[in-house]
C-alpha positions in Angstrom: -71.3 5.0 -35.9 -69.8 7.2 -33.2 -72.1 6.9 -29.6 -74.1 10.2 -29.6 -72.9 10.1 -25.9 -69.5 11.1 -26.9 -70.7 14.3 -29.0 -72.8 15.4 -26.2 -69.7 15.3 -23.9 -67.8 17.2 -26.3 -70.4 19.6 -26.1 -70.8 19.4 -22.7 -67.1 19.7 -22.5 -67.0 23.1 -24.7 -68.1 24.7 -21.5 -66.8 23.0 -18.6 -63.6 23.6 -20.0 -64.2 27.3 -20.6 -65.6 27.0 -16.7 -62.0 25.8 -15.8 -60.5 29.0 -16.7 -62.9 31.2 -15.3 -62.2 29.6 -11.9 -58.6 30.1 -12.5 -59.6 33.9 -12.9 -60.5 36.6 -11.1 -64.4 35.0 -11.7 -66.1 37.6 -12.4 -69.3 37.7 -13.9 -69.3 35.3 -17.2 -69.8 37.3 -20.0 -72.6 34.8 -22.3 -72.1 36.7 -25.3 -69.0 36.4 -25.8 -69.0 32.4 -24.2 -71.5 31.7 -27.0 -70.1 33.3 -29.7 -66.8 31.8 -29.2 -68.0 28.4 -29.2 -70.6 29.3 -31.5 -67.9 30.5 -34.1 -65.7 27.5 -33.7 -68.7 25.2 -34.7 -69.6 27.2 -37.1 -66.8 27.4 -38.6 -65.8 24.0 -38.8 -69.0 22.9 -40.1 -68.7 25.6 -42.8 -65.1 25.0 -43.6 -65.8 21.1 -44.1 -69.9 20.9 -45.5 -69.6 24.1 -48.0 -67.6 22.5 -51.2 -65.6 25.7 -51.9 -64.1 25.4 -48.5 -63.9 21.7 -48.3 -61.7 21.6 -51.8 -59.8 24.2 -50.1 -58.7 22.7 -47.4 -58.2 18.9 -49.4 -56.1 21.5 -52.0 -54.1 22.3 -48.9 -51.9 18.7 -48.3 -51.6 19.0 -52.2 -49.7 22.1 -52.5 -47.7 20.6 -49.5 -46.6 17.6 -51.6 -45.9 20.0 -54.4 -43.5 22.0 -51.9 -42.2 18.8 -50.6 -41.1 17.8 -54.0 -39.3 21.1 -55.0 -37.8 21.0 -51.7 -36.6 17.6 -52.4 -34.9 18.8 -55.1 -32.8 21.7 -53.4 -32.0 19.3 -50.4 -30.7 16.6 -52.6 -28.4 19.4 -54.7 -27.0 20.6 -50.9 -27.1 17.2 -49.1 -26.4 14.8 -51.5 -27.8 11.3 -50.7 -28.7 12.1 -46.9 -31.7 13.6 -48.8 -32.9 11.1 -50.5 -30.6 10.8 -53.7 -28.8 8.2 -55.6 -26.5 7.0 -52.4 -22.6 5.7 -52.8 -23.5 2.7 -51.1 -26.9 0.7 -50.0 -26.4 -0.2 -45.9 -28.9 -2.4 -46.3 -30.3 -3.5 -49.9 -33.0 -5.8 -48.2 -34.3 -2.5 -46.8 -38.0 -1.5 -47.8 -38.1 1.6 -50.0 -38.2 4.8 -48.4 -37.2 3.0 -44.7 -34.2 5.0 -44.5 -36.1 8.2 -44.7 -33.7 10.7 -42.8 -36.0 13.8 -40.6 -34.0 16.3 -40.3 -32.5 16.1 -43.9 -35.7 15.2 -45.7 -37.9 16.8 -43.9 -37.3 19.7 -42.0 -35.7 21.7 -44.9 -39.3 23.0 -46.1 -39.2 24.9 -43.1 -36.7 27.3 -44.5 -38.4 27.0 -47.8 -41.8 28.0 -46.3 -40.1 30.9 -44.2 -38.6 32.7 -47.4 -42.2 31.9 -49.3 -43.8 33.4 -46.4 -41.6 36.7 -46.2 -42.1 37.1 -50.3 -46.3 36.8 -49.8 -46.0 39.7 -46.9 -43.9 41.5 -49.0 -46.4 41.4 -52.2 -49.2 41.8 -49.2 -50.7 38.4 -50.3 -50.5 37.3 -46.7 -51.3 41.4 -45.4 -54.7 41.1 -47.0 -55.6 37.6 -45.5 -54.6 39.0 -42.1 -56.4 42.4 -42.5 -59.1 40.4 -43.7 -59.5 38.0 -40.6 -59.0 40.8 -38.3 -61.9 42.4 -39.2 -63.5 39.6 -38.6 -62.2 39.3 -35.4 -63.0 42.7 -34.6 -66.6 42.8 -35.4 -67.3 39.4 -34.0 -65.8 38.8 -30.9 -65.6 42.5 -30.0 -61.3 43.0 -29.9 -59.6 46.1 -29.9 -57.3 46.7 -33.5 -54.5 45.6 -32.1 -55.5 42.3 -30.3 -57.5 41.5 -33.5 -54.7 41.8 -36.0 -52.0 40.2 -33.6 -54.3 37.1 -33.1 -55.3 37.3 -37.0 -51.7 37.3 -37.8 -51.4 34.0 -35.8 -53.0 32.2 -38.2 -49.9 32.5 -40.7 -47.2 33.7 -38.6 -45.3 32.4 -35.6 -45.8 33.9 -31.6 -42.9 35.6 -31.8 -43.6 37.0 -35.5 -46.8 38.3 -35.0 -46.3 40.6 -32.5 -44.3 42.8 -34.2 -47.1 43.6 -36.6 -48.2 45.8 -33.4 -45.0 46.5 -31.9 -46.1 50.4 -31.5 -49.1 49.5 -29.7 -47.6 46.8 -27.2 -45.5 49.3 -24.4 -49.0 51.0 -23.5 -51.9 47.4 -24.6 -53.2 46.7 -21.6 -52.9 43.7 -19.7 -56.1 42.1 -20.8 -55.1 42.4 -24.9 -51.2 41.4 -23.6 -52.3 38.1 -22.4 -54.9 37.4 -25.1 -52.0 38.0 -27.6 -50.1 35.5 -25.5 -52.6 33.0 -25.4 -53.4 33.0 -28.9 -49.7 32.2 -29.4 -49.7 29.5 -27.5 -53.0 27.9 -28.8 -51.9 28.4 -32.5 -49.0 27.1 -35.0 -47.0 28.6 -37.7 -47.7 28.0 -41.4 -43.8 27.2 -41.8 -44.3 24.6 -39.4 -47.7 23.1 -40.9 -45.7 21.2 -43.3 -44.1 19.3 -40.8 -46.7 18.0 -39.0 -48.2 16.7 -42.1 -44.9 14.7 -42.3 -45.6 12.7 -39.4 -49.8 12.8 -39.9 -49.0 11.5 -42.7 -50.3 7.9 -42.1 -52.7 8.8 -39.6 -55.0 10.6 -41.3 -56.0 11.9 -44.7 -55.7 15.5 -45.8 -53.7 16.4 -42.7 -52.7 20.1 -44.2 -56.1 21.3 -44.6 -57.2 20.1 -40.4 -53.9 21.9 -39.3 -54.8 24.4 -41.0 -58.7 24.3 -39.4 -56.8 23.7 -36.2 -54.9 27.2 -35.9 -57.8 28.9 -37.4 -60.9 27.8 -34.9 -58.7 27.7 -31.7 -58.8 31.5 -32.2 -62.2 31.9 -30.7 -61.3 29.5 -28.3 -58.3 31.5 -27.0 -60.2 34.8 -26.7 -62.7 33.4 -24.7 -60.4 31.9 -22.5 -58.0 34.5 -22.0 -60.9 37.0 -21.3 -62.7 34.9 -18.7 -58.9 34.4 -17.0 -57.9 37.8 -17.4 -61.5 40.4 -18.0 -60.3 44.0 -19.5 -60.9 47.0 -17.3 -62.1 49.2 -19.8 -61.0 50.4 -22.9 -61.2 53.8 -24.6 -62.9 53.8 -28.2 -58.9 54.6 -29.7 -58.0 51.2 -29.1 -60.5 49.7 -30.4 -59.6 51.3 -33.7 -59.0 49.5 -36.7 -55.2 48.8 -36.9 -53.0 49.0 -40.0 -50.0 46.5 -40.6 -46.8 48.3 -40.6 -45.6 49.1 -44.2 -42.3 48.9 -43.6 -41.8 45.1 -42.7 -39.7 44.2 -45.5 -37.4 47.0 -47.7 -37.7 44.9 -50.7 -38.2 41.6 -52.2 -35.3 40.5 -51.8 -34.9 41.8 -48.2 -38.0 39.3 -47.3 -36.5 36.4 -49.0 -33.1 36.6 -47.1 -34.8 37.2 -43.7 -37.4 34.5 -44.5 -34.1 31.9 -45.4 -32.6 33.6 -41.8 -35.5 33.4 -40.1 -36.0 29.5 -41.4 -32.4 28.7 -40.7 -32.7 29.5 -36.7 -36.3 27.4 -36.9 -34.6 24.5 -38.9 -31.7 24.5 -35.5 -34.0 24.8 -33.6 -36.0 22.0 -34.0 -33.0 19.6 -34.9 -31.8 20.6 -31.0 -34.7 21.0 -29.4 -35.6 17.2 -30.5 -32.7 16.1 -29.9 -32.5 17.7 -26.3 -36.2 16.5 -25.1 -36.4 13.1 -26.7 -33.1 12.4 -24.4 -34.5 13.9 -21.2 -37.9 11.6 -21.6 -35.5 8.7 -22.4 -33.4 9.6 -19.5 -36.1 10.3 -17.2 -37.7 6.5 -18.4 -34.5 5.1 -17.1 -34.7 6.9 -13.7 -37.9 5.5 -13.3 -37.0 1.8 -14.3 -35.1 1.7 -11.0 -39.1 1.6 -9.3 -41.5 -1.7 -9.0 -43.8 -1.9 -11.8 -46.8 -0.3 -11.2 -50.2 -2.0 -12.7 -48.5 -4.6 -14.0 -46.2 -2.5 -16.1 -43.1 -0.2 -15.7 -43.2 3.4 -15.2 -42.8 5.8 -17.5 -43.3 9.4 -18.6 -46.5 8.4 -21.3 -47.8 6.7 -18.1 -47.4 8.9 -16.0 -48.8 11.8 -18.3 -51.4 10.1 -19.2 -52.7 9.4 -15.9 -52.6 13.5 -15.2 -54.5 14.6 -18.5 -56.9 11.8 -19.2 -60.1 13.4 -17.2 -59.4 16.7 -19.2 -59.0 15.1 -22.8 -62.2 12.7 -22.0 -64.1 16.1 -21.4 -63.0 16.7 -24.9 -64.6 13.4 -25.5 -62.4 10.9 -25.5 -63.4 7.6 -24.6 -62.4 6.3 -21.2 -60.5 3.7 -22.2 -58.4 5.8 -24.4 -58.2 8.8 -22.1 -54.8 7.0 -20.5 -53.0 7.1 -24.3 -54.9 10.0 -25.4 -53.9 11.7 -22.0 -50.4 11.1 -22.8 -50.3 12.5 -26.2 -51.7 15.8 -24.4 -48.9 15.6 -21.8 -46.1 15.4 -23.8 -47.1 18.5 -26.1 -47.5 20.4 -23.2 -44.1 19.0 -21.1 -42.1 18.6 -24.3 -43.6 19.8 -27.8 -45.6 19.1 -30.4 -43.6 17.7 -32.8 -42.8 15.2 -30.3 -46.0 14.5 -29.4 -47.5 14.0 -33.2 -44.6 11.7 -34.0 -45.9 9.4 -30.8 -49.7 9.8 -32.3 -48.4 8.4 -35.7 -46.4 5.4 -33.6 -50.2 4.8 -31.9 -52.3 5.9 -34.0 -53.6 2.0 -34.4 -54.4 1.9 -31.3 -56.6 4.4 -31.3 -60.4 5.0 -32.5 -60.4 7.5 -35.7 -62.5 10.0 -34.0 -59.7 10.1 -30.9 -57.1 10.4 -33.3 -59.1 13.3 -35.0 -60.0 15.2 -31.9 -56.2 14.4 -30.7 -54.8 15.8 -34.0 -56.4 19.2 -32.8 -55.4 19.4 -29.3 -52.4 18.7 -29.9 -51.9 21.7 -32.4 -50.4 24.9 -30.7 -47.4 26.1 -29.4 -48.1 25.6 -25.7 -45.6 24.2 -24.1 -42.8 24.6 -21.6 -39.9 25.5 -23.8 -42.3 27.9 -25.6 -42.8 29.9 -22.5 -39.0 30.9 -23.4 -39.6 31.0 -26.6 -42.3 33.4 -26.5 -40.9 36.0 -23.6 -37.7 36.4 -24.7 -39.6 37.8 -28.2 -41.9 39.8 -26.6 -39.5 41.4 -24.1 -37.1 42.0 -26.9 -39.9 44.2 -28.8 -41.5 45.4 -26.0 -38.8 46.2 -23.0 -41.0 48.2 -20.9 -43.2 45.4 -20.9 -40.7 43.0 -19.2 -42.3 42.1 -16.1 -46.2 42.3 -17.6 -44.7 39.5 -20.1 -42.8 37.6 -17.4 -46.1 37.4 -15.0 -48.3 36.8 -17.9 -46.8 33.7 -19.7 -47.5 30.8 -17.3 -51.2 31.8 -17.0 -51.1 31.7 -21.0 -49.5 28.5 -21.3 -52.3 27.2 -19.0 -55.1 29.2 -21.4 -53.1 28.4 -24.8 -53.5 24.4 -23.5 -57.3 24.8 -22.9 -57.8 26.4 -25.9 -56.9 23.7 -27.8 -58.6 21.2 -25.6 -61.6 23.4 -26.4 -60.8 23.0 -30.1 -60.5 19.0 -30.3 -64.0 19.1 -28.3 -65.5 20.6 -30.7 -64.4 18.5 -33.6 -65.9 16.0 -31.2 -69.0 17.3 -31.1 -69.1 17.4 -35.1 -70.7 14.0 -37.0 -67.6 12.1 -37.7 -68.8 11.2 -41.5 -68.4 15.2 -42.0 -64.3 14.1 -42.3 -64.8 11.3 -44.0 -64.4 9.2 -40.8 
């Protein structure tokens, strides 16, 4: 049974993480409806999503339909890449090998990225997707008080990528204030892509069950979160009743069905290079900055390194999450290399120590870790803005730091309050 002491600090840690970014802002007066609605809303909503059975067969449905897109993507990767993909091979390196040892990432399984980019682009073109997204933004709208515009472009996060999103309210971005700009920001940072989902799940695999439907959870609840946050950093000054009309999603998105499935097999293509390169880029830097520090004593009886190190700078602010002390080192460094490196980097390290951690850290931990912000992201996400919204340049360029900083705490905010839920709720 987990210590009651550990979901009250979650609790507690809700709002003294929500009190870090006020102090980081202008700190003006806190505005307690909205603090208590936001947190409010991400309780409630995770309670509802996994005590209500239509929600909780959802979301166990959800790793399910990834297996089933695994397996057709399986077959189109084997037809194009042969047995690096996993089919009959011309030669075994090593017979003794286990089954399934020689299992190959980037040809195995990163293809369902592009898979789930074209699938993605087909649903908005048959406004599957449109609908979801119109539908959250009301909700959105009504209960945490946006304008139509920040509401759909935080709704849209939920399916769509920080870059993607925004350009389901390109018209109103040149003349959004700064207050909805960096709440659009944050949200991109504290969120992940559905054509990414399936990757994570790849490396959750083994760490915990059902892994598609809490990533899922994950993008949806840090929502709340990320409002709240970006409005205590950065209040509005006032908006007129226009903007805060209901927005409609641009019609004109895709030309045809087949327009969205070649842009979603483009737009898949530059993710799938992406990550190859961008692993392949950071994973040497942290192995090349380990060797820089090998040249240094030990320290504590052990060498330096950058999990060390990272840990020692995030484990007060994961154990307000609720993390245990004596896993708010490991736990810390999880946290520190999402936000120095990425994600994908960082779940592949929570799979390697997943043992040594509690269930419940390696629950809250699997929702921190989820969302875009990082450092390469800040990149990522200003060169798409800027390119969609020029006159914005230097509002963007200003903004994005402060949003990697919110985007982080949002998700902090979101493995707290897991934490704060009864750990037999997941099955844990």
């Amino acid at each position: 049974m987990v210590d009651v002491s550990l979901q009250l600090r979650s609790f507690i840690g809700l709002f003294l993480l929500a009190a870090i970014a006020w102090l980081l802002g202008p700190r003006k007066r806190v505005p307690v409806a909205l603090l208590l609605g936001a947190i409010g809303l991400q309780l409630g909503l995770t309670w509802l999503l996994y005590t209500a059975p239509p929600f909780r067969a959802f979301l166990t449905s959800l790793t399910g339909v990834v297996e089933v897109l695994q397996q057709i993507t399986d077959e189109g990767a084997q037809f194009v890449f042969g047995y690096l993909a996993g089919s009959e091979a011309p030669w075994i390196p090593n017979p003794d090998a286990a089954p399934g040892s020689a299992f190959l990432f980037a040809f195995q399984a990163l293809p369902m990225v592009i898979v789930l980019s074209a699938l993605s682009a087909l649903l908005w073109r048959w406004r599957v997707l449109e609908l979801l997204v119109q539908g959250f933004a009301l909700a959105f709208r009504r209960l945490l008080n946006l304008s139509g515009a920040a509401s759909l472009g935080a709704a849209a996060n939920i399916f769509l990528g920080m870059t993607e999103s925004p350009v389901l309210i390109r018209p109103r971005l040149p003349d959004m204030s700064r207050s909805d700009l960096f709440l659009i920001m944050t949200v991109g940072f504290s969120t992940v892509a559905g054509s990414v989902m399936a990757v994570y799940v790849t490396f959750l695999s083994g760490v915990i069950e059902d892994a598609a439907g809490h990533i899922f959870t994950a993008s949806l609840i840090s929502i709340p979160a990320a409002v709240l946050l970006a409005r205590l950093m950065m209040p509005p000054e006032g908006e007129s009743e226009e903007a805060k009309s209901r927005e409609k999603i641009p019609q004109t998105i895709y030309q045809s069905s087949m327009d969205a499935l070649t842009t979603g097999v483009s737009d898949g293509m530059r993710l799938y290079f992406n990550i190859i390169f961008m692993l392949l880029v950071f994973t040497s830097l942290v192995a090349l900055v380990n060797v820089l520090l090998g040249v240094f004593p030990d320290f504590a009886g052990a060498p330096l390194s950058v999990d060390r190190i990272l840990g020692w700078v995030f484990a007060p602010i994961v154990w307000l999450a609720g993390i245990p002390w004596n896993e708010a080192n490991a736990a810390g460094a999880l946290m520190g290399l999402k936000t120095a490196l990425n994600e994908l980097i960082a779940y592949g390290r929570l799979a390697e120590v997943s043992d040594e951690l509690s269930p419940r850290t390696s629950l809250i931990m699997t929702y921190a870790i989820c969302g875009f912000a990082n450092f390469s992201s800040i990149g990522i996400l200003t060169g798409g803005l800027v390119a969609i919204a020029p006159s914005r340049r230097e509002d963007i360029l200003q903004l994005a730091p402060r949003a990697l900083i919110s985007g982080t705490l949002a998700t902090l905010m979101t493995g707290a309050a897991v934490g704060v839920m009864p750990m037999s709720m997941f099955g844990l």
